[in-house]
N, C-alpha and C positions, 0 to 999 in steps of 0.2 A: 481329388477333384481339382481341375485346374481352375483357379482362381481368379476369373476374367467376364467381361461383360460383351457377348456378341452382340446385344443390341445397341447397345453403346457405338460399340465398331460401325455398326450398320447406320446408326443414325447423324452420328460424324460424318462419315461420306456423305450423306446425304444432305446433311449442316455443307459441306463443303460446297456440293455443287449450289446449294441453296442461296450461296457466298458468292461463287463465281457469278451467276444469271444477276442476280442484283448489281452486280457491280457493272454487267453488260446494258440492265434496266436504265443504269445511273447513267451511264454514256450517254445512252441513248437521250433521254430528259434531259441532259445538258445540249446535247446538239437542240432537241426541240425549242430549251432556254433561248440558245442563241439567234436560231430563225424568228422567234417571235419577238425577242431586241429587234432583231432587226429590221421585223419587220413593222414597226411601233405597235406590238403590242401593250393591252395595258400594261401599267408598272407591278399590279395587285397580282395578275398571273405569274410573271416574271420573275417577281419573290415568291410565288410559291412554288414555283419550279425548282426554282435554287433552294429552299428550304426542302423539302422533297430531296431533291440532289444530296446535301446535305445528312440528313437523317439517315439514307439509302446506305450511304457511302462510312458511314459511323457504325449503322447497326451490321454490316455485311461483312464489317475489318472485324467484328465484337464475334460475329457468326463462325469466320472464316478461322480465328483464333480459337475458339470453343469447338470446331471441327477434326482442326488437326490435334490439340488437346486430348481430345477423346481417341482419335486414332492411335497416335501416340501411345497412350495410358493405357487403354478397356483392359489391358492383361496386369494393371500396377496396382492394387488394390488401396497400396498407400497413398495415389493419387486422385481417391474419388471424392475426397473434398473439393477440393478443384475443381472437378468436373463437376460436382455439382452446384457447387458458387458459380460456372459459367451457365451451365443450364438453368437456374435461378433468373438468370441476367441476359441472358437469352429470350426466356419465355417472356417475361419482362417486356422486352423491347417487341416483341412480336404481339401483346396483346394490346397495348400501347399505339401498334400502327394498324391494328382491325379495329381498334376500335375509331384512331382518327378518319381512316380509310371509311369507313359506318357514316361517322360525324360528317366528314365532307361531301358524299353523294348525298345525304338527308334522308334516303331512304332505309328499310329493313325488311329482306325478301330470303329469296333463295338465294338467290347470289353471294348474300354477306355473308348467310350461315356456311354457304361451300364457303367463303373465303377463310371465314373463323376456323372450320376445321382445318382445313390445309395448310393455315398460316399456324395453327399452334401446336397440328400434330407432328411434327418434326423435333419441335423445343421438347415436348411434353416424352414422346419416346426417348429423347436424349438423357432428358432428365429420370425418367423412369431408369434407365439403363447405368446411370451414373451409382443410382441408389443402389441396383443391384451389385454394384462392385464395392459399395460401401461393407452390404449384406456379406459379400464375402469375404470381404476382409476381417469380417466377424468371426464368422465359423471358425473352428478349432480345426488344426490341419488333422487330415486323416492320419490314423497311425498307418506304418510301413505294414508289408504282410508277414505274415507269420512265416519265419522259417522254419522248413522242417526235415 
């Protein structure tokens, strides 16, 4: 049995582009930052853009590291500590901003629930996928087949 986690694989890629869109998200909210300098908006928005900006731009370098990690690895069995200290610290940061994302609209609907699953199903496959390569680096290699 080959030794390897294809959901790991799969949810890497998926961490990645996850990485990518965020970091396109971030752009975008700093160009917003800057129209609204510019254009006096409040100072209160302003920093929370740039914090936003910020956080965006942290957790998406955290993602984007924990993506190719896993791509990397899924077949290294000796590497699924790792991947799973990322996917730890991954899901981490992802349940962290559904819940501020929650706390700053005020409200608790269908929207937040889609967002909670979407925003944690990704970390949470990752992490599922990490264990599995733990799991096999447990197992005892198959014996060779019997010659005869």
């Amino acid at each position: 049995m080959e030794k390897s986690s294809k959901l790991l694989k799969v949810a890497s890629i998926l961490m990645i582009i996850g990485a990518i869109l965020t970091v396109i998200v971030a752009v975008v909210l700093a160009v917003i930052g800057g129209i609204l300098a510019g254009a006096g908006g409040t100072a209160t928005i302003v920093v929370l853009v740039v914090i936003g900006l910020i956080i965006g731009i942290i957790g998406s370098i955290i993602q984007l590291i924990a993506g190719i990690t896993g791509v990397k690895n899924f077949n290294k069995p000796e590497k699924a500590k790792t991947c799973i200290i990322f996917g730890v610290i991954v899901l981490v940061l992802s349940l962290a901003d559904v819940i501020f994302s929650a706390a700053g609209s005020g409200e608790f609907g269908v929207n937040q629930v889609t967002s909670i699953i979407s925003g944690l199903l990704i970390p949470v496959l990752y992490l599922v996928g990490a264990l599995q390569l733990k799991k096999a680096a447990a197992e005892p290699a198959a014996p060779p087949p019997a010659a005869e």
